[in-house]
C-alpha positions in Angstrom: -53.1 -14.1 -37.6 -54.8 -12.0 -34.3 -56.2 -9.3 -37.2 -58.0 -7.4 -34.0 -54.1 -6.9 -32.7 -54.0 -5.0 -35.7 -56.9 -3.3 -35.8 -56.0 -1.9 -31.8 -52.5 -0.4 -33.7 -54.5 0.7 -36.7 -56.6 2.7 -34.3 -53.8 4.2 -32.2 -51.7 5.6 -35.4 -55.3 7.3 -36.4 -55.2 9.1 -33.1 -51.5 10.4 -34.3 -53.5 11.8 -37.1 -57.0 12.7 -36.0 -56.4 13.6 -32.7 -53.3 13.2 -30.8 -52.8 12.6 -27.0 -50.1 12.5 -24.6 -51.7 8.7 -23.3 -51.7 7.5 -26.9 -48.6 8.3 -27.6 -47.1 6.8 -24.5 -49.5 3.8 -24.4 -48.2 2.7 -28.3 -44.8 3.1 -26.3 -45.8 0.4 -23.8 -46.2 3.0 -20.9 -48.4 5.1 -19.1 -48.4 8.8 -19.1 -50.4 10.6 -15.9 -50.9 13.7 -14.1 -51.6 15.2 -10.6 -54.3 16.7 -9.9 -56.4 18.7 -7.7 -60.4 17.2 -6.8 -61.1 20.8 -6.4 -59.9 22.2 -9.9 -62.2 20.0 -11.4 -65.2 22.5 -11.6 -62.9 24.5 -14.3 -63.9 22.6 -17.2 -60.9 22.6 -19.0 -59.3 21.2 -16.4 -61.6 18.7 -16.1 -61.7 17.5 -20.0 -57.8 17.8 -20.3 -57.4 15.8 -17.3 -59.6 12.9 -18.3 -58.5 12.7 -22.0 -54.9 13.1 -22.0 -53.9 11.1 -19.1 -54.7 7.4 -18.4 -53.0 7.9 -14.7 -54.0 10.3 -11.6 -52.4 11.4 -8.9 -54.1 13.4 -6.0 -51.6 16.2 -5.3 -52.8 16.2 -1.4 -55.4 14.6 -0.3 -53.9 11.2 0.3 -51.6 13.1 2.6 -51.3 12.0 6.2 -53.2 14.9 7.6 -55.6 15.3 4.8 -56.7 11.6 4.8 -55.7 10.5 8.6 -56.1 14.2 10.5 -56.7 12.4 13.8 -56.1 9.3 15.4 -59.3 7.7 15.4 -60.5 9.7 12.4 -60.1 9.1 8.5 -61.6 11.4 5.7 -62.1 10.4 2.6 -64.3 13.0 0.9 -61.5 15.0 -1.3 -59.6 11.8 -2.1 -63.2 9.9 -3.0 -63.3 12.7 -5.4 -60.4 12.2 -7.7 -61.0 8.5 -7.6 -64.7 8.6 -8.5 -63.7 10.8 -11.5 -61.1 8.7 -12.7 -62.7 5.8 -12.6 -66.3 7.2 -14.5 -63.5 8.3 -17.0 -61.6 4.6 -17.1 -58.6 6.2 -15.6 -56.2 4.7 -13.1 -55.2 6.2 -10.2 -51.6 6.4 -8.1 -51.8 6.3 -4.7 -49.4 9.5 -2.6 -48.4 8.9 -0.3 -48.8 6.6 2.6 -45.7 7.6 5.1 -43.4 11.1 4.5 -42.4 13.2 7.3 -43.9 16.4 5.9 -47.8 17.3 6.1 -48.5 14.7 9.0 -50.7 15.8 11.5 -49.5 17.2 14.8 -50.7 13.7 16.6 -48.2 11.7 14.8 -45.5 14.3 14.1 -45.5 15.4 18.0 -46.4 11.7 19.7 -44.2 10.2 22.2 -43.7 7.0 20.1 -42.2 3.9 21.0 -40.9 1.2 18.2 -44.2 -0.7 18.8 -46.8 2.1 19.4 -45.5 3.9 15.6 -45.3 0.5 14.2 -49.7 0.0 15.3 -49.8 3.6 13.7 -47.9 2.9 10.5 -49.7 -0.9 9.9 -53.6 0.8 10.9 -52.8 3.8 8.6 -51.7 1.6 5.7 -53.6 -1.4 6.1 -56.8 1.0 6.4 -56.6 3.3 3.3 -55.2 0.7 0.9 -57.3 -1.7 2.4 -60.1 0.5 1.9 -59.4 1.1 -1.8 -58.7 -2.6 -2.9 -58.2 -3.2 -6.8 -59.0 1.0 -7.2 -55.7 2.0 -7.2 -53.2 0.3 -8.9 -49.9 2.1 -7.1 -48.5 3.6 -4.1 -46.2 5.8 -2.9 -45.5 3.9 0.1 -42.7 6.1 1.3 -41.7 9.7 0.3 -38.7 11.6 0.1 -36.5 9.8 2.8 -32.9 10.7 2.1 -31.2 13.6 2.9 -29.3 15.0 -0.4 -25.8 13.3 1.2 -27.5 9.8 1.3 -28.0 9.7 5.2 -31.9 9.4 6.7 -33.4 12.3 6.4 -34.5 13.4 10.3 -38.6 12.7 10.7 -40.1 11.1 13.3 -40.3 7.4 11.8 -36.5 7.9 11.6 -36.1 8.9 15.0 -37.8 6.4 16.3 -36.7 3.2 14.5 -32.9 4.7 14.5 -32.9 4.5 10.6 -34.8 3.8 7.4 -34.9 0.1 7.3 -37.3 -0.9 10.0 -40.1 1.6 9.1 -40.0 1.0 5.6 -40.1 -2.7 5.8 -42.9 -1.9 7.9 -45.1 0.3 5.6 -43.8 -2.2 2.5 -45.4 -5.3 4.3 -48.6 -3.6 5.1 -49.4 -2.6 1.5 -48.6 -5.7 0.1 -50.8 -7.5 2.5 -53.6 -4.9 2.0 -53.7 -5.2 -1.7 -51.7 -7.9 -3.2 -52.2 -6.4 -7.0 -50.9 -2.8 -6.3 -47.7 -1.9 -7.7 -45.9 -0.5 -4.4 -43.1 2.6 -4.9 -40.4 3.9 -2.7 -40.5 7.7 -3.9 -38.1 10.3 -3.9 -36.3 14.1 -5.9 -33.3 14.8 -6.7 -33.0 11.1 -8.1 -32.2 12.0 -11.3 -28.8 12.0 -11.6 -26.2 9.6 -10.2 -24.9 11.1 -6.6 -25.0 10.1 -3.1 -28.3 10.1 -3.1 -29.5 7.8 -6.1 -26.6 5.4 -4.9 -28.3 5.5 -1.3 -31.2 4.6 -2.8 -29.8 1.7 -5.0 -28.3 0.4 -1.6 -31.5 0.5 0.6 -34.0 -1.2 -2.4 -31.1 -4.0 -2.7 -30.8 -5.1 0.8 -34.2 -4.8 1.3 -35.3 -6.7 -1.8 -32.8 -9.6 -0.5 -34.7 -9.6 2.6 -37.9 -9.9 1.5 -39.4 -6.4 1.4 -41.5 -5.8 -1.4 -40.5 -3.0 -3.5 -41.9 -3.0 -7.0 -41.0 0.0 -7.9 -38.4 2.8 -7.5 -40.3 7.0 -8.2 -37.7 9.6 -9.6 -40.1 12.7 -8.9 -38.0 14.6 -11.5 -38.5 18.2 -10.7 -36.2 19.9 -13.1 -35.0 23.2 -14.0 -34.8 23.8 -17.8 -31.6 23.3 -19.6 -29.6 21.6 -16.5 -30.8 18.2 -16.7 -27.6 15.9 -15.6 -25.5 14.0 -18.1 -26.5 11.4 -15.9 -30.3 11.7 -16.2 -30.6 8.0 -18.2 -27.5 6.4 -16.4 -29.6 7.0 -12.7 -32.8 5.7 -14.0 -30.8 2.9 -15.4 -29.1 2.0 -12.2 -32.4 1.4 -10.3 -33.5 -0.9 -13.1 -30.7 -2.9 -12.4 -32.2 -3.7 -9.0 -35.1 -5.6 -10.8 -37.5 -2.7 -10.2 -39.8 -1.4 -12.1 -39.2 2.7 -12.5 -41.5 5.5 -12.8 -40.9 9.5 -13.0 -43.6 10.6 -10.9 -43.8 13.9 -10.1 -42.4 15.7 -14.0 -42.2 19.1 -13.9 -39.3 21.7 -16.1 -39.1 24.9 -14.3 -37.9 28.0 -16.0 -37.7 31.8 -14.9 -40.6 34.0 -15.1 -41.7 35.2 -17.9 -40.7 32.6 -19.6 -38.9 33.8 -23.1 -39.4 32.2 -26.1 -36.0 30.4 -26.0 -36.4 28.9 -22.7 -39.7 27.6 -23.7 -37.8 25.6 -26.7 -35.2 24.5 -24.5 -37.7 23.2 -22.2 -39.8 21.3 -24.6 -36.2 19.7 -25.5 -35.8 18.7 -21.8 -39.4 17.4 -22.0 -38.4 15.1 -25.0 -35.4 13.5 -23.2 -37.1 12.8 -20.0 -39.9 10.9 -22.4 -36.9 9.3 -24.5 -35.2 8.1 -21.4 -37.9 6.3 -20.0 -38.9 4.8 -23.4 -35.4 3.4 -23.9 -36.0 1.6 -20.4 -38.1 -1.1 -20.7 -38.5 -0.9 -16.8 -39.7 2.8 -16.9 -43.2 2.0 -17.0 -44.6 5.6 -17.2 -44.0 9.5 -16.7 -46.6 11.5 -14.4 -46.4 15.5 -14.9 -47.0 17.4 -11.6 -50.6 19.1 -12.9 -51.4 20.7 -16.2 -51.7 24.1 -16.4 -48.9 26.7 -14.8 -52.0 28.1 -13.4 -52.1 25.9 -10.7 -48.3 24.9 -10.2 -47.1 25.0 -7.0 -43.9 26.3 -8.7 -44.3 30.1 -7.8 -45.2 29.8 -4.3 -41.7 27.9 -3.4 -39.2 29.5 -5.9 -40.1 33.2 -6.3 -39.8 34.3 -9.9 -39.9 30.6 -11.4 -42.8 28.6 -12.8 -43.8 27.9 -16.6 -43.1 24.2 -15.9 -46.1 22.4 -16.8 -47.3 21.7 -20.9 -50.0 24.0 -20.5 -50.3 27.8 -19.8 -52.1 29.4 -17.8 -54.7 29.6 -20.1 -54.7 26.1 -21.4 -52.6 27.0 -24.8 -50.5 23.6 -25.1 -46.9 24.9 -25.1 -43.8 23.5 -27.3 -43.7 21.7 -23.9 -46.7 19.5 -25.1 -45.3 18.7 -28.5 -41.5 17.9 -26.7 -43.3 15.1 -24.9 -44.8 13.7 -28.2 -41.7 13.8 -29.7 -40.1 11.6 -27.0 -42.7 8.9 -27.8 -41.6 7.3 -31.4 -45.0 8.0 -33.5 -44.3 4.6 -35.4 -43.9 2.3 -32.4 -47.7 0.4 -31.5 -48.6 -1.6 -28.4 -50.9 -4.9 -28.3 -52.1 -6.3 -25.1 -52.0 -9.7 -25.5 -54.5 -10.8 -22.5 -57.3 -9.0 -24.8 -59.6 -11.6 -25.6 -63.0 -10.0 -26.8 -63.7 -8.4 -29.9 -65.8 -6.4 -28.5 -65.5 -2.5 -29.5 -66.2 0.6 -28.5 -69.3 2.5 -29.9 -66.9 5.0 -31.4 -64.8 2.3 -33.5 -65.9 -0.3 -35.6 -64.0 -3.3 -36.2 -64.8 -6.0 -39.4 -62.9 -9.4 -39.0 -62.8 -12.3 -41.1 -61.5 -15.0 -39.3 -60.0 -17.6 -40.8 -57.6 -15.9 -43.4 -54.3 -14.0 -43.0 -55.5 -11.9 -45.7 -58.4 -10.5 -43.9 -59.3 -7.1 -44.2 -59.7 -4.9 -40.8 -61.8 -1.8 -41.4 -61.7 0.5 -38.1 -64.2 4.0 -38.6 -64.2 6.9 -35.8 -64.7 10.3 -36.3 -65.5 9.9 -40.3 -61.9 8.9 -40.8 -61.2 5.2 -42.3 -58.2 3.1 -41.3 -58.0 0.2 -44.0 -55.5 -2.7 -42.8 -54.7 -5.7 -44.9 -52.5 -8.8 -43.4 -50.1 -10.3 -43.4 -47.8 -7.3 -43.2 -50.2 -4.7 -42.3 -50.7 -1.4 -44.3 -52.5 1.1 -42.6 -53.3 4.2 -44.4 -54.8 7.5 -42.6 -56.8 10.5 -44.1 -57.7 12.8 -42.0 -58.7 16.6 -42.5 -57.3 16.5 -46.3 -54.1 14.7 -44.9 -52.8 11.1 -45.9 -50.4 9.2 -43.8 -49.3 5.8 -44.3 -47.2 2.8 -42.8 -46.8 -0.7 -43.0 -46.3 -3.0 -39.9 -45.1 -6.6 -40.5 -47.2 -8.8 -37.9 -45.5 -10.2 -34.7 -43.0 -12.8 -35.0 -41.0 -15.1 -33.0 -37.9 -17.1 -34.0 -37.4 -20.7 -34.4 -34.2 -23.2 -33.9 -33.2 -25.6 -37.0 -35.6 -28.2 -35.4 -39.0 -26.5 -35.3 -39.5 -25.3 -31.9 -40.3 -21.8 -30.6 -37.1 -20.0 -29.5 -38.1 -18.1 -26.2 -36.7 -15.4 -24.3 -33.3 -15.6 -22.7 -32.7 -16.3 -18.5 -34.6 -12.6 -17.1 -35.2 -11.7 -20.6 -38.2 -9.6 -20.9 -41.5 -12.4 -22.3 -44.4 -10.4 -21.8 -46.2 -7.3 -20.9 -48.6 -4.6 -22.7 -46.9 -3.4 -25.6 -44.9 -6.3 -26.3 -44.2 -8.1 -29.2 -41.3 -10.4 -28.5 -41.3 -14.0 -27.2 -43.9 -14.7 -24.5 -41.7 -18.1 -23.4 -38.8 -18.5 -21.8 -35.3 -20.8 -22.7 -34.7 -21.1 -19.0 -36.9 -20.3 -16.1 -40.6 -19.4 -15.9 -42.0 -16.4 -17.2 -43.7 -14.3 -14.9 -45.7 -11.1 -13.9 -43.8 -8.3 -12.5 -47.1 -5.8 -13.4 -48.9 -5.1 -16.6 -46.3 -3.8 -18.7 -43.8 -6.5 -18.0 -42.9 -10.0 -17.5 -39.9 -11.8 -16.8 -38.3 -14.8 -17.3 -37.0 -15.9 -13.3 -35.3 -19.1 -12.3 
């Protein structure tokens, strides 16, 4: 028995006791849960601490824009976007790249250039192949395209779509330059109003699956999900699910619940129920590999400044009090479910855990200490029992199993059958086909 797997889950279900989080709640889901946010809020200390202890993913809100990054032809600046990424890696954070090509914020020299196919194709391969070039194995996705559809389906008007006569060419285009620039990065076509199934979502569907047969490499399909509180679709789950079916991975990247302002105490319930099923939904998808909200704190949401009298979206106020919001996210994560990451190999731990194995027997003991609270976890089936500011909680976890046929032999996962990832527990083989690595939260079984 792997009695540090244990010891890893033992320590997560503490933090549901002795300190909760929105990451480790999503992380014992198998996910991700992030945030955008702003290099330049991060003097305002609470900013700063909730952003680097509640999130395990960033996202600049602008500074990886076009004209932030790229202003000029012959000039790239890197000093605001340096900024987020320096603090997210000093705080073990990962970052998400947005975005490399959208028709809005560009400066005037691309929006305005006479372009040819060939001179905006230099433009598009220099500006990707440059920034993602330049942050190689520092951030582990990309927005490669933004917001391309008009709400009927059809291109939305720009000046890549003008000048390539469509989507296809342009996208390809930016896809191929990414990949080549950073192999690892999990690369994402990005768009709103994806979450629900209309002309849109199904436009979508139909550009990722002809350009997936063709070669393109999509990994990854971003419903930016900004919602207005209590008119979530009937749909919500059945869009996300549709661009899992294109062997995608899925992410809601841009999460935020608007409401009308002052928000009354009703709404504020209602929203932290919206909150919950957006979290729910993408649990119940093993392809949704994480939810990003877009910022913290109302007091810094761009809400007000585009729809007057609206705003209260975020899970904090705007003076950091953690709204019902906060707690309808943890309820969307199941508090019993745990995650293992099964390419952990040292037993190495953190100064703030301690970890006692005896290797060796199935009845070894795995004592992990933080904070003055104890977690006590004795194999096989593991019993974990919590005390934490006078309160108990306890739970038993039977230890990872696969199944075996009549004859002995380890039963693996069925033809594209999910047989690996962090957080899983299933079979890490495959009946048919070879089991490989879509990203770090899931593996397939592929012909």
């Amino acid at each position: 028995m792997k009695v540090l797997a244990f010891a890893l889950a033992a320590a997560a279900l503490l933090e549901t006791v002795a300190g909760q989080t929105l990451k480790a709640a999503a992380n014992r889901n198998g996910k991700y849960f992030g945030a955008a946010l702003n290099e330049g809020n991060l003097n305002d200390a609470t900013y700063n601490q909730i952003g680097r202890t509640e999130f395990d993913y960033l996202t600049h809100e602008n500074s990886m824009k076009w004209e932030a990054i790229h202003p000029s032809q012959n000039t790239y600046s890197y000093t605001n976007a340096d900024r987020l990424i320096s603090f997210a890696e000093t705080n073990g954070l990962k970052i998400r790249g947005h975005t490399l090509v959208w028709h809005s914020q560009l400066p005037s020299w691309v929006a305005n250039g006479q372009w040819t196919r060939q001179t905006l194709t230099a433009a598009i391969q220099d500006h990707v192949t440059t920034i993602v070039g330049r942050y190689k194995g520092r951030i582990a996705q990309y927005d490669v395209v933004n917001e391309i559809f008009n709400e009927d389906g059809t291109a939305r008007d720009s000046v890549f779509s003008r000048t390539f006569g469509g989507l296809n060419e342009f996208v390809t285009i930016a896809f191929n330059a990414a990949r080549a620039a950073d192999p690892a990065a999990i690369l994402c076509i990005n768009d709103y109003n994806l979450d629900y199934t209309g002309a849109k979502a199904t436009a979508m569907v139909n550009l990722v699956r002809t350009l997936k047969s063709q070669g393109v490499p999509i990994d990854c399909i971003g419903s930016q999900a900004h919602l207005i509180v209590g008119q979530i679709s009937s749909t919500f789950e059945a869009a996300l699910r549709s661009f899992a079916a294109l062997n995608v991975d899925v992410a809601i990247t841009e999460l935020d619940i608007r409401t009308n302002t002052p928000a009354s105490s009703s709404a504020l319930q209602t929203q932290a129920s919206d909150y919950t099923r957006v979290t729910k939904a993408c649990v119940d998808i093993p392809r949704c590999i994480g939810i990003t909200v877009w910022g913290i704190t109302d007091k810094y949401s761009w809400i007000p400044g585009v729809f007057s009298g609206q705003g209260a979206a975020l899970p904090w106020d705007d003076n950091y009090n953690k709204k019902p919001a906060y707690n309808g996210i943890l309820a969307g994560f199941p508090a019993g479910s745990t995650t293992t990451t099964t390419t952990r190999t040292t037993t190495t731990t953190t100064t703030t855990r301690t970890t006692t194995q005896n290797p060796g027997t199935c009845g070894s003991t795995v004592t992990v200490t933080a904070s003055g609270n104890t977690v006590t976890v004795n194999g096989p089936a593991v019993t974990v029992t919590v005390t934490a500011g006078g309160n108990q909680q306890t739970t038993t976890q039977q230890p990872p199993r696969t199944t075996t046929t009549t004859n002995g032999t380890t039963q693996g996962a069925a033809l594209y059958g999910q047989c690996g990832g962090q957080g899983w527990t299933g079979p890490t083989t495959c009946r048919q086909g070879t089991c490989r690595v879509s990203n770090q939260y899931y593996s397939q079984c592929l012909p």
